[in-house]
C-alpha distance (Angstrom), angle and dihedral (degrees) to the residues before:
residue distance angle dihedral
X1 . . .
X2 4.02 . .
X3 4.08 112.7 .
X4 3.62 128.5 -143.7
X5 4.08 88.8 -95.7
X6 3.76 95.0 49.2
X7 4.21 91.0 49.8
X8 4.11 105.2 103.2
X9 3.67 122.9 -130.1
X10 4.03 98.6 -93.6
X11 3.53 89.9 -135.8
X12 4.04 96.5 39.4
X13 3.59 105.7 -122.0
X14 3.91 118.7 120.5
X15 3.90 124.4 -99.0
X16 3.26 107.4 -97.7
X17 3.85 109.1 -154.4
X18 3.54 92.9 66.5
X19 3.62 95.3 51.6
X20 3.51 90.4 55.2
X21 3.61 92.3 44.8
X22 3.75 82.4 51.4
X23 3.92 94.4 48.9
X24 4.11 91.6 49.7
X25 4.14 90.9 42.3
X26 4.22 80.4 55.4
X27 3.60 93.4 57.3
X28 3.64 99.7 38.4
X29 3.90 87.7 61.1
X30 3.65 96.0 41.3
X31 4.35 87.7 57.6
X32 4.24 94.5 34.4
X33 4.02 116.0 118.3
X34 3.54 114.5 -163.2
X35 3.65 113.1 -114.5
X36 3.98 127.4 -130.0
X37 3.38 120.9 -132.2
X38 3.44 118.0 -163.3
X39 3.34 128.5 -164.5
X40 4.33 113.1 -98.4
X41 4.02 86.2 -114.8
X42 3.81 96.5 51.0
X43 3.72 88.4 110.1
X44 3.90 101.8 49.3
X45 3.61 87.3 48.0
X46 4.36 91.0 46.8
X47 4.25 89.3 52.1
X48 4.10 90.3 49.3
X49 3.51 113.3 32.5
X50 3.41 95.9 19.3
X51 3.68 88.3 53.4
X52 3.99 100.1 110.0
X53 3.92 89.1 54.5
X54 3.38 83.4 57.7
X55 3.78 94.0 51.9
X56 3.46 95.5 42.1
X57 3.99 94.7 58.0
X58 3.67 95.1 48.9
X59 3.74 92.7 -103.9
X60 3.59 107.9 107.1
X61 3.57 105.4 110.4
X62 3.85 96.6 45.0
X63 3.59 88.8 39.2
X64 3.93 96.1 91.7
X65 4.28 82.4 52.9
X66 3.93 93.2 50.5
X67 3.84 94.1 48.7
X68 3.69 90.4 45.3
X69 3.52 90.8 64.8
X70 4.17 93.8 68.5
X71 4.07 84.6 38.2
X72 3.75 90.4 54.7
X73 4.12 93.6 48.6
X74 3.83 82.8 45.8
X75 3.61 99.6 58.9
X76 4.14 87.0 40.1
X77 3.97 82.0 63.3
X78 3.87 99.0 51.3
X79 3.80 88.2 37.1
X80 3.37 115.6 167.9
X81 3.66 81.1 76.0
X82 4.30 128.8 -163.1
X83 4.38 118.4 -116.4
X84 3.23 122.2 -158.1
X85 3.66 116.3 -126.9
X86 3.53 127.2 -92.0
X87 3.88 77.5 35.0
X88 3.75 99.3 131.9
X89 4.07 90.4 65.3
X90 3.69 89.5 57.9
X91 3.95 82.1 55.6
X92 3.47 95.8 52.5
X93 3.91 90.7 48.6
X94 4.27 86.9 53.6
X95 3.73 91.5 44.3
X96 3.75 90.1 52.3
X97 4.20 92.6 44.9
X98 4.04 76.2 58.7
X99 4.04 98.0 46.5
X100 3.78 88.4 38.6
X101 4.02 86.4 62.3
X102 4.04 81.6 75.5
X103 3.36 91.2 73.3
X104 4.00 105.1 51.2
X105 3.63 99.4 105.1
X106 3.74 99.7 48.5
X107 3.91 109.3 99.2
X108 4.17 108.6 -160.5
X109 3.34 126.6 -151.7
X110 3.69 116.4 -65.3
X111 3.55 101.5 24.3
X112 3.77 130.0 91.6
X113 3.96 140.3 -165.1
X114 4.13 119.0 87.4
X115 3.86 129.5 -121.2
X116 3.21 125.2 -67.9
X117 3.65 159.5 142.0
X118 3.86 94.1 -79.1
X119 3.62 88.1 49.3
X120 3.82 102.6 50.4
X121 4.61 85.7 45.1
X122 3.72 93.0 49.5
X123 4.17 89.2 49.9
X124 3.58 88.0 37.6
X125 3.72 94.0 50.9
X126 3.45 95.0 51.0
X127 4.32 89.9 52.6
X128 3.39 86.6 57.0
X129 3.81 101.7 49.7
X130 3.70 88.2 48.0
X131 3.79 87.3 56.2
X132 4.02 95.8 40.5
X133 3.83 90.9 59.5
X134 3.91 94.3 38.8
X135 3.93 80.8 63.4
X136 4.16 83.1 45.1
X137 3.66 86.4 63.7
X138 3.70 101.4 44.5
X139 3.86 92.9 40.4
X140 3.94 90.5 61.9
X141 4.11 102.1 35.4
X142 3.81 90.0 54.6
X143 3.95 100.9 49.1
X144 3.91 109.7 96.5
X145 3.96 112.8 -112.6
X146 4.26 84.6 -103.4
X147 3.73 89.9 56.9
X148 4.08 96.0 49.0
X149 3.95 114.5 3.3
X150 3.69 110.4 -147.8
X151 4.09 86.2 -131.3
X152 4.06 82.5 58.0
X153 3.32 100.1 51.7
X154 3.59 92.5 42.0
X155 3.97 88.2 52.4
X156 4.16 84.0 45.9
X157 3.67 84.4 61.2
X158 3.88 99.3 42.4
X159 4.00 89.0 51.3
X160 4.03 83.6 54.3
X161 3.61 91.8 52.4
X162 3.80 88.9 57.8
X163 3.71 88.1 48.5
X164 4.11 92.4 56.3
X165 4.21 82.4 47.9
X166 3.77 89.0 54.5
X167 3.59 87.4 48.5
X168 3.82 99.1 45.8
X169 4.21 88.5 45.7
X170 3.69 84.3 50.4
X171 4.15 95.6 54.4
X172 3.32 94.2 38.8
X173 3.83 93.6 51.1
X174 3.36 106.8 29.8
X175 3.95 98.4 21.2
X176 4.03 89.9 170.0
X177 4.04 103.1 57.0
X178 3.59 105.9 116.0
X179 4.11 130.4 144.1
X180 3.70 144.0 -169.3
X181 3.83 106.9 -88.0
X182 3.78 113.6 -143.8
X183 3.40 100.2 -122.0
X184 4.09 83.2 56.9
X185 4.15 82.8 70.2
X186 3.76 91.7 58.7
X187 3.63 102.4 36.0
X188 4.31 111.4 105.6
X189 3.66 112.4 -112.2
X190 2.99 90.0 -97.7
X191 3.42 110.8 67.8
X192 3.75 91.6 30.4
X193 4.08 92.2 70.4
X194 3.81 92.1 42.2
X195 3.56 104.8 118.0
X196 4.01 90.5 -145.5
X197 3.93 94.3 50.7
X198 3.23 96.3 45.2
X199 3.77 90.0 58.1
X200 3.60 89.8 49.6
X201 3.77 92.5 48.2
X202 3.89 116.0 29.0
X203 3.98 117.4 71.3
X204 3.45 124.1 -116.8
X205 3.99 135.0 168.4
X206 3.69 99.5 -144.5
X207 4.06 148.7 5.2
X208 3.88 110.9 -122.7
X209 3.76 113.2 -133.8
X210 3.96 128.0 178.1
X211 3.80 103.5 -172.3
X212 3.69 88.5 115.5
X213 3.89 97.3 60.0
X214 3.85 93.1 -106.7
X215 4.12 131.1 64.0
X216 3.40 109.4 -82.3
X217 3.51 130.5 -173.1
X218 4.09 125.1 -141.0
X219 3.99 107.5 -159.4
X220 4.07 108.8 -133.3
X221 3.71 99.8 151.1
X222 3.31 110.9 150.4
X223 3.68 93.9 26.4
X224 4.19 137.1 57.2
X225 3.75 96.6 -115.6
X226 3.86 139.8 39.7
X227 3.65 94.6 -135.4
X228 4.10 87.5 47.0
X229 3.84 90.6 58.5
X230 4.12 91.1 45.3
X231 3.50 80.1 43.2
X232 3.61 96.3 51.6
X233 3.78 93.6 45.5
X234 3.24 100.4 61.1
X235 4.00 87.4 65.2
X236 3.66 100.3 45.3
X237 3.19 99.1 47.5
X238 3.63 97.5 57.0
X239 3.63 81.6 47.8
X240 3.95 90.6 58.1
X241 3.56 97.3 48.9
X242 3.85 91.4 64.3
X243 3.91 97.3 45.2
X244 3.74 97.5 41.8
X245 3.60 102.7 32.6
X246 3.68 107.8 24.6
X247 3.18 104.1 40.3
X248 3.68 99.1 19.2
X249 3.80 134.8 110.6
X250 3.60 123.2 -120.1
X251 3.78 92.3 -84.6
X252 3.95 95.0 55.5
X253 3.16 90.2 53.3
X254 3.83 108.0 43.4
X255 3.62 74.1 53.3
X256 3.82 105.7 56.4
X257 3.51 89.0 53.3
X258 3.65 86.0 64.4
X259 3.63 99.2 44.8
X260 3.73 86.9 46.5
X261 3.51 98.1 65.2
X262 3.81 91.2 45.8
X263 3.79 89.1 57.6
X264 3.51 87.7 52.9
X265 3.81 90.2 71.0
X266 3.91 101.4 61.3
X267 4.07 89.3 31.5
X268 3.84 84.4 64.7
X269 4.15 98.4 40.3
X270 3.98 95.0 42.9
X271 4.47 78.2 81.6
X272 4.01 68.8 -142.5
X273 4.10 104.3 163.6
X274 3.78 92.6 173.3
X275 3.70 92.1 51.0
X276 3.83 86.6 44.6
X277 3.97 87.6 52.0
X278 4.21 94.9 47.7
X279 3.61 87.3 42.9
X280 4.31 90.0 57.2
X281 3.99 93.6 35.2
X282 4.08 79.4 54.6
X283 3.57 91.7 54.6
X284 3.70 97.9 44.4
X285 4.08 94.0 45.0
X286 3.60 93.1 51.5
X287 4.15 84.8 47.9
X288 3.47 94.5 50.5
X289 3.72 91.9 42.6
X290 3.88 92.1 54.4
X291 3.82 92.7 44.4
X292 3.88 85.1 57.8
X293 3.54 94.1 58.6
X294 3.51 96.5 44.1
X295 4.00 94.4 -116.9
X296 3.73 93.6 152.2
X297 4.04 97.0 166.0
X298 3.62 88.0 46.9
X299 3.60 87.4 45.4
X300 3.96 89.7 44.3
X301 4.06 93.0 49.8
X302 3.83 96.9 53.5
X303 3.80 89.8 46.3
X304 3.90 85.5 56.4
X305 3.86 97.0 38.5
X306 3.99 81.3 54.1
X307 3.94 95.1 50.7
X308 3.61 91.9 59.0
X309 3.33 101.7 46.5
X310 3.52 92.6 43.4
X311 4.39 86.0 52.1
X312 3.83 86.3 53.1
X313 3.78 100.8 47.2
X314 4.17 87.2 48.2
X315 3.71 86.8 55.2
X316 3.88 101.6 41.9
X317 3.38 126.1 73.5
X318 3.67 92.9 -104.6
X319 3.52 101.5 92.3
X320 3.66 94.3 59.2
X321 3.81 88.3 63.4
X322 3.80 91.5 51.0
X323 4.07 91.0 39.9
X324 4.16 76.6 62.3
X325 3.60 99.3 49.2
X326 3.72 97.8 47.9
X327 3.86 88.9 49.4
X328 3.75 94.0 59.0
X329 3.20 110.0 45.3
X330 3.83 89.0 -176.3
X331 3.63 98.5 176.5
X332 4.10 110.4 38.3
X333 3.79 103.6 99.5
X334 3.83 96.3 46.3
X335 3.45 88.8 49.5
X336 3.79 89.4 50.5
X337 3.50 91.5 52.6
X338 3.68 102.5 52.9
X339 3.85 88.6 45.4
X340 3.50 87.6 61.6
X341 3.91 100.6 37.2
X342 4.05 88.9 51.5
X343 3.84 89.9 54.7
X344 3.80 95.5 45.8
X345 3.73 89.1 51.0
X346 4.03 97.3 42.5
X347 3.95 79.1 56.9
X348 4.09 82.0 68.5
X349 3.86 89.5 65.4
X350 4.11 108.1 9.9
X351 3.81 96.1 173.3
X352 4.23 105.0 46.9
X353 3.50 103.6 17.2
X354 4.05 113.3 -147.4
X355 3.50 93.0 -67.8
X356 4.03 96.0 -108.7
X357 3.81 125.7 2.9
X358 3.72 135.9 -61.7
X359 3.85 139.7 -147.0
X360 3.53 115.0 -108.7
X361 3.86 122.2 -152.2
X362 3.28 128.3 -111.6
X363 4.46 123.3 -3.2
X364 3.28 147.0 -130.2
X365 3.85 85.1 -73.9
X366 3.00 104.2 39.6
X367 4.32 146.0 34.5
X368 4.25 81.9 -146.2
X369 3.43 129.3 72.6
X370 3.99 126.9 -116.9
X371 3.67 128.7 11.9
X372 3.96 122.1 -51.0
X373 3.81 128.3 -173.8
X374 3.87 92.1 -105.6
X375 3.59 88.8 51.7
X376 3.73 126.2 26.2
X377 3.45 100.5 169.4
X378 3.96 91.6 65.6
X379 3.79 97.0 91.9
X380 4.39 113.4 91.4
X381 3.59 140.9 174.2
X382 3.53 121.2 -90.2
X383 3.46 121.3 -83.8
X384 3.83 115.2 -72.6
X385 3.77 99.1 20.5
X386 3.77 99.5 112.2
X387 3.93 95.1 70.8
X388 4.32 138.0 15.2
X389 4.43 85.0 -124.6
X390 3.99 85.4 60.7
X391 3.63 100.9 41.7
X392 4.07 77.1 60.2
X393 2.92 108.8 40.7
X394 3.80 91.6 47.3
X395 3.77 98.1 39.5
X396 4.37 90.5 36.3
X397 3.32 106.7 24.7
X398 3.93 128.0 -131.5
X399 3.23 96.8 -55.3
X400 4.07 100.9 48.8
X401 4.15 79.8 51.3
X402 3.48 88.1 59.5
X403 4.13 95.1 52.5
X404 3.84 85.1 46.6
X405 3.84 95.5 52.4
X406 3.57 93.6 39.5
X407 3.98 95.0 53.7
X408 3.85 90.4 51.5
X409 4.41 90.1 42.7
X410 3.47 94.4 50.2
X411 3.81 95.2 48.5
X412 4.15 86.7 56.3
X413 3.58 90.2 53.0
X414 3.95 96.4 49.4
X415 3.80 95.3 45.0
X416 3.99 87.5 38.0
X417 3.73 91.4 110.6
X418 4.05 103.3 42.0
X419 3.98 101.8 113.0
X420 3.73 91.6 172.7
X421 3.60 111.1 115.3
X422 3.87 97.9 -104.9
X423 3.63 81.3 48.2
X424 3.84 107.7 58.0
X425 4.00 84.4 36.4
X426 4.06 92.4 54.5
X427 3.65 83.2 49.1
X428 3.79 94.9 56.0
X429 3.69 90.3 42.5
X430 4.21 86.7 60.6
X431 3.34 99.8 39.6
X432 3.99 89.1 54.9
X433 3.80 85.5 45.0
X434 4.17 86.9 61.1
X435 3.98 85.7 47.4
X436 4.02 100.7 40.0
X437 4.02 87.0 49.6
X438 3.93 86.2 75.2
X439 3.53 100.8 58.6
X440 4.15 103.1 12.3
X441 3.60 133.6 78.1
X442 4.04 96.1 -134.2
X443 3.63 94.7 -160.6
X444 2.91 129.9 136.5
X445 3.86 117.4 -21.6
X446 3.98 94.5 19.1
X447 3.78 83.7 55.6
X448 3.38 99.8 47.4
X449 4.06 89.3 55.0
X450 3.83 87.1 52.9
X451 3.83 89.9 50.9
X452 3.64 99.2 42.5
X453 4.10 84.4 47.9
X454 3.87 78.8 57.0
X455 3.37 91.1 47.5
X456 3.76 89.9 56.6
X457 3.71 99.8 44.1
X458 4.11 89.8 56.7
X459 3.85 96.5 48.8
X460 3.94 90.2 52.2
X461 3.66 84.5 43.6
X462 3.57 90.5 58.5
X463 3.56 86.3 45.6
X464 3.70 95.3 52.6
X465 4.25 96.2 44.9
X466 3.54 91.3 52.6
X467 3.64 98.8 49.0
X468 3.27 83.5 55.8
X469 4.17 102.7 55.6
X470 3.56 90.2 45.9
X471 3.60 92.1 -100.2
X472 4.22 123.7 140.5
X473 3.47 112.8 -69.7
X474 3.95 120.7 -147.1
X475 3.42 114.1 -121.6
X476 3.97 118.1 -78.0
X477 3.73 120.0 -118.3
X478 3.82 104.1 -76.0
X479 3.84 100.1 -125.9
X480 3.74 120.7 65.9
X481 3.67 115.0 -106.9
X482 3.71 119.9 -118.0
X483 3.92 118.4 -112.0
């Protein structure tokens, strides 16, 4: 029995629709260009382990703005988008950066310097990072536990601990290794000689400090600032703990003690007492939290772990280096000083702030501003540098201090009650956020930890709620965790 397709053309000639079907299909192929499909997480995973790239090309600071750009036009695609709780705060706090803007060419009383250009991109800049990790946030709470496993993203941030460890090795070791960034080649003149930029821009494994009577290096490779890579530390290593200990297999963890003890080294020769501080407030939360839980052999272990790495740094040659640091405090009353000059000018304009921070004349050496050659330690930072709370409460006034705080309080008292270990490490994480914002600048990597922490805390919150209305659950991290 013949088909339609075997039937001939009664009059012989071809059918020709499908040879111009045929003749379009040809062209088509000849013009197609394979598309790439990358994974939905591709950008989390460029910003943490791709970090040092980042770094290396001059980029890292506006790195977390570039890769917000994809995360923005990924959230526009799955739009109607997922906020966290306690969302509408943060809100507030970016609505008042904006209203705060208002106020950038006022000068108060006791402050110098005159608007300008480098005023209006430093305030600017800062809007914009707030904005870039507010997409950070977003970007990571609304991808499905397929897309971005918390256990990956927790490993994403372990591998980017080992990368600030690298980094602090590298400064302490080799405190001079620095190079010419690429984006240093295209940058106008300019810029390029601006001793700020370049900071920002052009690598280098270490700040050199001489408070202690001798050259010391402070590791901040692959960061801008010492205190930004103590800073930074702090975070990722709590981070670390939980992906390569916790849930880690026996390798992981024979491993971490390793890298541990390497970490040690830099930790020590940053001369870094806030990281020293964040490092013991660690140890005593996670204590505390233990105790609470009545995880005595857990409780038992770390208290052991501690007394042997407490004999070794008494016998090493460590502790005179920190026996230094503590007895010169270098910094304190300087720091004291601004604290108290950036609140008595904030008083000026309590509910907008200036819109980005000031310089204030004269020091606590000093009644004149900058250095002189009878006293070179007259010259400071500008007001609100020594601490994220300042910068706010400077730059947004009282008020805009009070969204910030508020955002960051209210997410401790939601997660209060998640004793998973993502959980009770998130909660560490925030807590040391509230602490670090006293003697830290948070912006912009620091930040960006916090937020991604966030991040983590609202997808296992998710996790937890609907677990517990019957609805699906997404798969558990694979390994078991360790009581």
């Amino acid at each position: 029995m013949s088909t339609l397709t075997e039937t001939p053309d009664p009059a012989g000639w071809p059918d020709p629709v499908p040879e111009r079907r045929a003749r379009r299909l040809g062209r088509r192929r000849q013009h197609y260009i394979p598309r790439v499909h990358l994974p939905p997480a591709w950008p989390v995973a460029a910003l943490l382990v791709g970090y040092p790239i980042w770094w290396a090309l001059g980029l890292g600071i506006f790195s977390f703005t570039i890769i917000a750009i994809p995360m923005a036009w990924g959230l526009v695609r799955r739009w109607p988008i997922r906020l966290p709780a306690g969302f509408g705060l943060w809100l507030l706090f970016l609505l008042w950066c904006v209203f705060s803007l208002s106020m950038i060419t006022v000068d108060p009383p006791g402050t110098y310097g005159q608007f300008g250009m480098g005023r209006m991109i430093s305030s600017g800049l800062r809007l914009v990072q707030y904005l870039s990790i507010t997409i950070l946030l977003l970007y990571i709470g609304n991808l499905t536990e397929k897309e971005l496993p918390r256990l990956r993203l927790v490993r994403m941030l372990g591998i980017f601990f080992l990368t600030t460890v690298a980094g602090g090795l590298l400064g302490t070791y080799v405190p001079d290794f620095e190079f010419k960034a690429p984006l240093e080649y295209v940058l106008p003149a300019a810029l390029a000689n601006d001793s700020y930029v370049l900071n920002l821009v052009h690598p280098t494994a270490a700040q050199i400090e001489w408070f202690l009577g001798f050259r010391s290096p402070r590791p901040e490779a692959p960061f801008e600032w010492a205190n930004a890579w103590g800073n930074n530390l702090s975070i990722l290593l709590i981070w670390f703990v939980i992906g390569w200990w916790t849930y880690g297999g026996p390798g992981r963890r024979l491993s971490m003690g390793v890298f541990l003890s390497l970490a040690a080294i830099p930790v020590v020769y940053s001369l870094n007492r806030g990281l020293w501080a964040a490092l013991g407030f660690a140890v005593l939360f996670g204590a505390i939290r233990m105790a609470m839980r009545g995880r005595v052999w857990a409780l038992a272990g770390m208290s052991a772990i501690l007394l042997v790495g407490t004999v070794f740094f008494i016998s090493s040659p460590l502790k005179q280096i920190v026996d230094d640091r503590l007895a010169n405090p270098h910094s304190d009353s300087g720091r004291a000083w601004n604290r108290n000059k950036t609140m008595e000018v904030a008083w000026g304009s309590p509910v907008l702030g200036y819109g980005g921070t000031r310089w204030a004349i004269g020091s606590q050496n000093s009644s004149v501003t900058g250095k002189t050659g009878g006293c070179p330690e007259c010259g400071h930072p500008p007001l609100g540098a020594d601490g994220q709370l300042w910068l706010v409460i400077i730059s947004q006034g009282y008020v805009g201090a009070f969204f910030y705080l508020a955002f960051f309080l209210n997410a401790l008292w939601r997660y209060r009650r998640d004793n998973t270990p993502i959980g009770s490490a998130g909660l560490l994480v925030l807590c040391l956020a509230l602490f670090t914002m006293l003697i830290y600048d948070h912006l912009v990597t620091p930040l960006a930890l916090y937020f991604v922490t966030l991040g983590l805390l609202w997808r296992n919150d998710q996790a937890r709620r609907a677990a517990r209305f019957g609805a699906a659950l997404p798969p558990a991290p694979q390994h078991k965790a360790v009581s």
